[in-house]
N, C-alpha and C positions, 0 to 999 in steps of 0.2 A: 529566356530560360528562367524558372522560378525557382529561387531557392531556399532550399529547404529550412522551416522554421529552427531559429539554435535553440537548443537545450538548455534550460538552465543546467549548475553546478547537480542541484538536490534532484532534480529531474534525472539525471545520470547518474545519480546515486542509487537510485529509485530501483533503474534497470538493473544493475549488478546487482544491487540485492535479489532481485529479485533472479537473476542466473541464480544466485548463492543458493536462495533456500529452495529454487527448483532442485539443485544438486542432490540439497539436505532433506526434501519430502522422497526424492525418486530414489538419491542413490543411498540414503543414508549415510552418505560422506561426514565426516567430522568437520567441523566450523572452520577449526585452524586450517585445514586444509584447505576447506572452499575460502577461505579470504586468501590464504599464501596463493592461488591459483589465478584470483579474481586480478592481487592488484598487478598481478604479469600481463592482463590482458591488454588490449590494444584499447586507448581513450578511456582508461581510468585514470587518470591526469587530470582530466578535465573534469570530474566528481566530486561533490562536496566529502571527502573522505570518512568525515565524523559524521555524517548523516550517513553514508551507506553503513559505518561501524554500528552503528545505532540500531540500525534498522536487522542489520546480519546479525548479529550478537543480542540483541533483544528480543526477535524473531524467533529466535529458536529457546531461548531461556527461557520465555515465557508461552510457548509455543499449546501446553496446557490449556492454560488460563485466555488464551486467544480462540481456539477451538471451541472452548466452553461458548466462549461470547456469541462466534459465529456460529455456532449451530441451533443458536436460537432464533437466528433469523432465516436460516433453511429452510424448502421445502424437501429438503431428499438428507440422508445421512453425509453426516460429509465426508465421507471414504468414497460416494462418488461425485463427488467436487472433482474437476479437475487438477492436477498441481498445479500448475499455471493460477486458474482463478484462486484456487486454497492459498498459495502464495501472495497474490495481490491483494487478496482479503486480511492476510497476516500483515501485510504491510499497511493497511488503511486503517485497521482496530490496534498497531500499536502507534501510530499516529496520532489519531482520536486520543489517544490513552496519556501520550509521552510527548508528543511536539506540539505541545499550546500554540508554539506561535506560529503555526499553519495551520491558516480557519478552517472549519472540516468541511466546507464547499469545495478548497482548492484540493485535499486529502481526495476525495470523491473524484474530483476532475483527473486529479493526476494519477489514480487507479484503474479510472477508466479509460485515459487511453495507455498505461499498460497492457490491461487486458487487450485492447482494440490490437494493440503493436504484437504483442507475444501468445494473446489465447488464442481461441477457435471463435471459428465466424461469430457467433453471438454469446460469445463469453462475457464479454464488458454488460450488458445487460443486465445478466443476472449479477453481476460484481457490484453493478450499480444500486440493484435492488436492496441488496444485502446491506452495502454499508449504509443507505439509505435508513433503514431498519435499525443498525447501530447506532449509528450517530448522535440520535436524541439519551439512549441510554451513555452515552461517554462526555458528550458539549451539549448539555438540557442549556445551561447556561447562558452561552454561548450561540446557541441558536434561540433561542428566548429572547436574547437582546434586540438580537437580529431583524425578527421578527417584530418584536417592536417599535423599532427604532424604521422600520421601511413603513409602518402604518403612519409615523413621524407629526409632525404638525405642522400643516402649510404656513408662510408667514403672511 
């Protein structure tokens, strides 16, 4: 039997948030409520709690200013983005934006397989694309190192 790869902390933080602010795009729930709801659930224990606070509570405060960013990298208005991807997306541009210290390679990975886990058959694709397209506008820096630093100097 093979068993199933464990979750990081932030990795399950990741998820709930991302229950949260599906709640918050579909149901227009209020935060306090989607967190009072979230940490009842079953294996939120095992979530980095200040990263999912972070990501639920920033998610939505700045929910604006995330929209803007992403629908510059759309090809379609983003009313029809899915929630699911709209959310994974909100949670990868405040990432880029707010948690330096996840390179936005692993930000990318860990979005896309949210999407893979919770959207529609080829949601993670376009989820990919997009933040693909963000990325250099939020970690120029950071992927510039990167980049150099792989062309490197053999010894």
């Amino acid at each position: 039997m093979i068993s199933p790869k464990k979750k990081s902390e932030r990795s399950r933080a990741r998820e709930f948030a991302l229950q949260g602010l599906y709640q918050h795009l579909v149901g227009h729930n209020a935060v306090d409520a989607i967190d009072s709801f979230t940490r009842d659930l079953n294996g939120f224990s095992k979530a980095d709690a200040l990263h999912y606070d972070a990501l639920l509570q920033g998610c939505v405060a700045e929910s604006e200013k995330l929209d803007s960013l992403i629908a510059t990298a759309l090809d379609r208005p983003l009313a029809q983005v899915s929630p699911i991807e709209h959310a994974v997306m909100w949670i990868g541009a405040y990432e880029f934006s707010h948690c330096l210290d996840v390179p936005w390679r692993v930000v990318i990975n860990e979005c896309v397989e949210l999407a893979k886990e919770f959207g529609g058959t080829d949601g993670y694709k376009y989820v990919n694309g997009v933040l693909n397209r963000i990325a250099p506008l939020l970690r120029a820096a950071e992927m510039e190192a990167k980049m150099e630093a792989s062309k490197g100097v053999n010894p």
